[in-house]
N, C-alpha and C positions, 0 to 999 in steps of 0.2 A: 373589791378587795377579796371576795370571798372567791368569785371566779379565779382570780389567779393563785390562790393558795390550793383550789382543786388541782387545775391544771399542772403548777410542781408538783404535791404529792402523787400526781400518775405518773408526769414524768419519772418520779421517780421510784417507784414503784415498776416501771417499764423496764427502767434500767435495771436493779433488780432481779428481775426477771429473767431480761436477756442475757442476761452474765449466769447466771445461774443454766438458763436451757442450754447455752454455748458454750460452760465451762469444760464436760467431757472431751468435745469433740475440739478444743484447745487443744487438751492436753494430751489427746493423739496426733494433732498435727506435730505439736512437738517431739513426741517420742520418734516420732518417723521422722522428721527434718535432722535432729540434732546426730551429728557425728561421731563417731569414736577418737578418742585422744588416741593418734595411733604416734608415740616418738621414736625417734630412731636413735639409741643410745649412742651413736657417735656426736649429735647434733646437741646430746646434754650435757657433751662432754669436751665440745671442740671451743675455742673461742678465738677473736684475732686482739692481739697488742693493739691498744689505741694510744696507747705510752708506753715507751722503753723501757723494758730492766737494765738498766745499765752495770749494775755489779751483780754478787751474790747478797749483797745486803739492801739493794736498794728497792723499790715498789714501785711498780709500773700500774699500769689499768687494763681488764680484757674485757671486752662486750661479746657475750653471747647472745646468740638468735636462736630460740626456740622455735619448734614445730608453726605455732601458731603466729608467727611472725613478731613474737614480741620482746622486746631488746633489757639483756640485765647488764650493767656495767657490777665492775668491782673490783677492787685493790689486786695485784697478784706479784706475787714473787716467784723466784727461780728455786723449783723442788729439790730438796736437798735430802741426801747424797743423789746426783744425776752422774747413769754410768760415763756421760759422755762429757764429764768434767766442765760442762758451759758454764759461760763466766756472764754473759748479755745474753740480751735476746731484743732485737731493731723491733721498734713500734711497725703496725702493720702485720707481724707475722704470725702464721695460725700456729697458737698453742692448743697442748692437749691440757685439760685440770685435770691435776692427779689426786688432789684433798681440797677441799674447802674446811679452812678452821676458823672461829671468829672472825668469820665475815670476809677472810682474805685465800684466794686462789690460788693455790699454788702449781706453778705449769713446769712444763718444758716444750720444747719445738716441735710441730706435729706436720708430720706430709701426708695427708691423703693416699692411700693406693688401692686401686683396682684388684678385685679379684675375681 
């Protein structure tokens, strides 16, 4: 009995140890491996209809994709006053958010273009 309560406290005392001697050189692999959040202010700002606005008053849903591939849904409606009078906007199509206010997005129609 006695032999095996030595042998745990080496073990753990070993362990211990090696976390401690290893600990620096963790946390330079780390600082070297991990990435810069580099985003690209169109991509935190674009999203596509996964439900229709169908009027000025109704709420549709948009899913944005962040940098890091990770997916945010959320309520959205059609921004108001839009100089181009739209009354819908079809599930599917890339909006741009112009505000988020309590929780809810509000877009209009967004085309990508080339520069």
């Amino acid at each position: 009995m006695l032999f095996i309560i030595i042998i745990t406290l080496i073990i753990i005392v070993l362990i211990i140890f090696l976390t401690i001697l290893l600990l620096p050189g963790m946390a330079f692999f780390n600082k070297m491996s991990d990435q810069k959040y580099n985003a690209d202010e169109k991509d935190l700002l674009t999203g596509i209809l996964t439900t229709a606005i169908s009027s000025k008053e109704a709420t549709g849903e948009v899913m944005t994709t962040f940098v890091n591939e990770s997916r945010k849904t959320m309520p959205a409606k059609i921004y108001l006053p839009n100089k181009d009078n739209i009354e819908q906007i079809e599930s599917g199509a890339q909006v741009l958010i112009i505000e988020s206010k309590a929780g809810i997005a509000y877009v209009i129609p967004y085309q990508q273009t080339i520069y």
